[in-house]
C-alpha angles and dihedrals in degrees: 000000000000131000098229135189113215116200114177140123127185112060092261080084090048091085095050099047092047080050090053102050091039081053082072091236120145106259101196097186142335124225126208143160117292109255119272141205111277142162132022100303087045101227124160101275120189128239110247099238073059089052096043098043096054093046084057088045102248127157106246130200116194100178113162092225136014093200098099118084093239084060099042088046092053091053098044088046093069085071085220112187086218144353128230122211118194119160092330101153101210126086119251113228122215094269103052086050089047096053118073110067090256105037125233121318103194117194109224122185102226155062104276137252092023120076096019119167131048105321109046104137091050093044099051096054090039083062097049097245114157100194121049123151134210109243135195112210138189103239124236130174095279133084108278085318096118123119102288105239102187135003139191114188119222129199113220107214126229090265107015115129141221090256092052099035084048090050087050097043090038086062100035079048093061100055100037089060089050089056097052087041081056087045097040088053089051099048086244093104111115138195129208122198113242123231124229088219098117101004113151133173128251098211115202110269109260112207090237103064090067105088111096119226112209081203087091131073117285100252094047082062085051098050095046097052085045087052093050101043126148095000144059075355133211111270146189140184127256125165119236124183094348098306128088117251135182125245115188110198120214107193137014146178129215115232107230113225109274095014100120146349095268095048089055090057099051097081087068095039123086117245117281087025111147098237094182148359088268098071096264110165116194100220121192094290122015113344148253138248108207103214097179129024133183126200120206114286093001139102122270118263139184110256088250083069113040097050079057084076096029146066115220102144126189108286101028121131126218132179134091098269088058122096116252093231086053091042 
């Protein structure tokens, strides 16, 4: 058994923590970050590794920083054997990493080297990969640049997005950090040095990168509204009613050539042109079927669904770029 620091916030870290309890290890305290004003009446809301620690009665730390000595101190004081970093969201200075016997063993979802940093599941579909792993690694001073200690590889389907391929990776990641933590309390446990061949970078999502332009070739659309699946969401313009309104989509399909009549005609459609009665968007090469859409403030619905209450006829074109006459 192992006397274990979890350090974690969003609920991707929820499977591994419950692991590691259910591992039967000594988890002295969990750290998170503080609560913070949420919702529409703004109160402090707390993270769910908070929520879930404390259900399983666990003693939780939410400091905003671990840069200053009292902080470092405190953490060194609960005499942990390791620490385990999953999703954590601060950086860990030299003398927190230093300071379980074992150091800090921090679970990334991706292929290192490449997508390092803090958006590596939505980077990696945005970019079309179709192989990506979820990796342990012993932690350094860099940025997701320490000796890789396990790895599970994961393929990414055609059409697969960042909230399923997190839900898959959140789970794989569990039990492949059990398992170092089994390695590591047997002296079995090995590092390998990464290389920095191929190492790219997963910046954070900016919201604006979110509205899709049909300009671009067809699989690029797919990719973006897969990469931004479920949040912030990729997102168009449509007019209803005379005014302009955002649709986010959800999920989409390509339309392979030849596919179908539609998809014969998008060659010699404008981009963001309505080819059918089935949501098919001609893009700037090949086209799109839009398979689940979402209007502001409302629930998400398949496309069938949601053209019962909307007009969107064949020809029409949508996107900001569009005029609204021509919407």
């Amino acid at each position: 058994m192992l006397r274990v620091i979890f350090m974690g916030t969003p609920d991707f870290s929820e499977p591994t923590l419950a692991a590691i309890i259910d591992a039967g290890h000594d988890v002295v305290s969990v750290y998170s970050q503080p609560p913070r004003r949420a919702g529409r009446g703004k109160k402090n809301r707390k993270t769910p590794i908070h929520v879930f620690a404390e259900t399983a009665g666990l003693n939780v730390r939410t400091p905003k920083s671990l840069r200053r000595a009292p902080e470092q101190t405190a953490f060194a004081a609960l005499g942990a054997d390791v620490a385990v970093v999953v999703a954590y969201g601060l950086i860990l200075p030299k003398a927190i990493l230093d300071a379980p016997r074992f150091g800090c063993l921090n679970l990334h979802a991706s292929a290192l080297p490449r997508w390092r940093g803090a958006a590596p599941l939505q980077r990696a579909i945005m970019a079309g990969d179709t192989h990506t792993a979820a990796m342990v690694m012993q932690m350094d001073e860099g940025l997701d640049t320490g000796p890789v200690c396990a790895a599970l590889a994961q393929p990414i389907g055609p059409n697969m997005t960042a909230g399923e391929l997190h839900d898959v990776m959140s789970l794989n990641g569990a039990e492949l950090v059990v398992q170092a933590l089994q390695d590591l309390e047997q002296g079995t446990l090995t590092a390998t040095a990464q290389s920095d061949d191929g190492a790219c970078y997963a910046k954070k999502i900016d919201k604006s990168e979110a509205e899709i332009d049909f300009l671009k070739p067809a699989v690029d659309v797919h990719n973006l509204i897969r990469g931004l699946s479920p949040f912030p969401g990729a997102w168009f313009e449509i007019s209803r009613n005379g005014k302009p309104e955002r649709l986010k989509v959800l999920h989409s399909e390509l339309v392979q050539p030849g596919g179908t009549a539609a998809n014969s005609g998008a060659a010699n459609t404008g981009p963001g042109t309505v080819l059918d009665d089935q949501l098919t968007i001609s893009c700037g090469k090949g086209a799109v079927r839009l398979v689940q859409v979402q209007r502001a403030g409302k629930r998400a619905i398949s496309a069938t669904e949601f053209l019962r209450g909307t007009v969107l006829v064949k020809g029409q074109m949508v996107g900001g770029g569009v005029p609204a006459h021509l919407r």
